[in-house]
Rosetta silent file (secondary structure, phi, psi, omega in degrees, C-alpha in Angstrom):
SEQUENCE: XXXXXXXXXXXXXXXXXXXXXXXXXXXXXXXXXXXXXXXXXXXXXXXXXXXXXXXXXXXXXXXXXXXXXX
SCORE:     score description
SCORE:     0.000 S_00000001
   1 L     0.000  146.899  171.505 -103.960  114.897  -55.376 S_00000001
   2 L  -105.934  173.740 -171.210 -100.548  113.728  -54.885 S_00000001
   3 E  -121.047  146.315 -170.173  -98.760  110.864  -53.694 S_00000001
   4 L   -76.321  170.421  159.122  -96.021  111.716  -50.523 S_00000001
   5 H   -43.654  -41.816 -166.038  -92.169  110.704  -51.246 S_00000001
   6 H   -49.340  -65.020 -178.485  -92.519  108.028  -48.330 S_00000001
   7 H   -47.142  -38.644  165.632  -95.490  106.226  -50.912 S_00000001
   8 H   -34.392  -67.249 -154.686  -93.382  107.102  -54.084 S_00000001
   9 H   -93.275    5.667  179.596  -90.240  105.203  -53.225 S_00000001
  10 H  -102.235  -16.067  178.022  -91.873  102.215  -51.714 S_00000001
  11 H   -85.001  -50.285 -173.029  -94.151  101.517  -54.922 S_00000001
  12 L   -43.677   40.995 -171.818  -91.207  102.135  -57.148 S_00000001
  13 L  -106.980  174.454  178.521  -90.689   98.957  -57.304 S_00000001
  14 L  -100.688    0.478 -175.582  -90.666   96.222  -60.116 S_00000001
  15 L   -73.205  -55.552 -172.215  -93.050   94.128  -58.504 S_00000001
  16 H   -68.207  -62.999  167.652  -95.316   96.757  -57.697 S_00000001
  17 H   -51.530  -14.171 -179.314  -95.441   98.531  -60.920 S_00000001
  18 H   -81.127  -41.564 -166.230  -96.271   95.230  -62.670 S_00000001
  19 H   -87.783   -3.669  162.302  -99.416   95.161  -60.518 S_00000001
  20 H   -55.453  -67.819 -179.005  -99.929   99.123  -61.167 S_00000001
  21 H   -12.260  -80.347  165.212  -99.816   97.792  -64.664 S_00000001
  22 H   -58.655  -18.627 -162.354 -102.814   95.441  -64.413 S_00000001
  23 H   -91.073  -75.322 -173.445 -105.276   97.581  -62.314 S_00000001
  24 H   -81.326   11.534  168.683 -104.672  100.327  -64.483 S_00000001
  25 L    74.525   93.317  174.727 -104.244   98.725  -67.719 S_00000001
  26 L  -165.584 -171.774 -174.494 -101.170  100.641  -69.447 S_00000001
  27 L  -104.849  152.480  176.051  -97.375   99.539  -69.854 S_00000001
  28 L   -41.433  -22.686  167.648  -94.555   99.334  -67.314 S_00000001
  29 L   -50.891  -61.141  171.933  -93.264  102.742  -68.778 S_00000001
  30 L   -68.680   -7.149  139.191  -96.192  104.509  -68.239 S_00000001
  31 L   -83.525   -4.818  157.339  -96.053  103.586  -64.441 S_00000001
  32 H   -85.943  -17.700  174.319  -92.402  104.872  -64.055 S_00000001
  33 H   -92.778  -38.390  167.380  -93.496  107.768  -65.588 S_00000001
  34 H   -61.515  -35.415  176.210  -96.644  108.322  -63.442 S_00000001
  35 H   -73.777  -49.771 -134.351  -94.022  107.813  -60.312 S_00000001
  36 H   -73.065  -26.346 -171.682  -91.225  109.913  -61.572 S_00000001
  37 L  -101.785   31.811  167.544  -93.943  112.810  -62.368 S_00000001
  38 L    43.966   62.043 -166.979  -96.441  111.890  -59.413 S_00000001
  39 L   -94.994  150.338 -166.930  -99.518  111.841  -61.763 S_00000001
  40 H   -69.603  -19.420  168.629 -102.852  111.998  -60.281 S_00000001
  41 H   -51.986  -13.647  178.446 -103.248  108.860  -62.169 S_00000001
  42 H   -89.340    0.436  179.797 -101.825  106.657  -59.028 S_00000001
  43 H   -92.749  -11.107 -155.669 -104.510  108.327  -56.873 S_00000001
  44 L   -83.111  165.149 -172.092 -107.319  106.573  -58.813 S_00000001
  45 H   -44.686  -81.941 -179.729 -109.331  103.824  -56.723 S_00000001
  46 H   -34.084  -30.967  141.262 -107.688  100.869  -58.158 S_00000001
  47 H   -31.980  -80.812  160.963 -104.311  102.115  -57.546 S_00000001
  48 H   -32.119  -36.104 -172.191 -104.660  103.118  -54.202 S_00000001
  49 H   -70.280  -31.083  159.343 -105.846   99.887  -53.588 S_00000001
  50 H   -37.702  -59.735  170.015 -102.585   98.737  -54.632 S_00000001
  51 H   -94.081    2.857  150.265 -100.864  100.643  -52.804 S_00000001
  52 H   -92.683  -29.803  154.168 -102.207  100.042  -49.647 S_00000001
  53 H   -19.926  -71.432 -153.790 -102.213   96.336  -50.125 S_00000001
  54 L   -91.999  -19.075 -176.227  -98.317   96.434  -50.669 S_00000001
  55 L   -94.948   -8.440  172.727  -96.967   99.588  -48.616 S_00000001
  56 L    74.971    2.073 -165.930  -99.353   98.920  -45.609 S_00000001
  57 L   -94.107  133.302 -178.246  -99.397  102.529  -45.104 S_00000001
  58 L   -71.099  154.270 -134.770 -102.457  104.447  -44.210 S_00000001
  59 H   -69.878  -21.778  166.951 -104.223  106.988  -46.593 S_00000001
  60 H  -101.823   -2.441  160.120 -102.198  110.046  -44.785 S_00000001
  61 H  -104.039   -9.793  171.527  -99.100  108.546  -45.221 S_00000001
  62 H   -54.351  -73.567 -141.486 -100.184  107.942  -49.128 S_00000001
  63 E  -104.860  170.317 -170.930 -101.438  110.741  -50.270 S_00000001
  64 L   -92.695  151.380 -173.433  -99.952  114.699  -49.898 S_00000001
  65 L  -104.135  126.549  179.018 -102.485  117.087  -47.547 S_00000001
  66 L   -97.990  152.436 -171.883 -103.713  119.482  -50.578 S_00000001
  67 L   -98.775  154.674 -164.232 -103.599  122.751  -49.870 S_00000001
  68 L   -86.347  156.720 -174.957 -106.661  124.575  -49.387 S_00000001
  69 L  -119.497   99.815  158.717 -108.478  127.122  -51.168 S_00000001
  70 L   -47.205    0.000    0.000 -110.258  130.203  -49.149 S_00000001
């Protein structure tokens, strides 16, 4: 799973990434590098939780509609 643009640029923040930081335990790098390449790592619980907490947005404005497999 992916994260949409809308979710992208509103977490891209320096605030936000600090608290990416703690939940998932890694360095401030490594969250600008999970946003710039939209790593499935920002989909993990703790993350999400993050990111609905600060963007307010609901789970289909988060995440990308995956495309399906017949």
């Amino acid at each position: 799973m992916k994260l949409t643009q809308k979710a992208l640029k509103a977490i891209n923040n320096p605030v936000t990434r600090r608290r990416l930081m703690d939940v998932l335990g890694c360095t401030e790098f490594t969250i600008a590098r999970y946003i710039q390449k939209n790593s499935d790592n920002l989909t993990k619980a703790a993350a999400m939780q993050v990111i609905r907490e600060v963007t307010g947005l609901p789970d289909n404005e988060i995440l990308e509609e995956s495309a399906k497999i017949i």
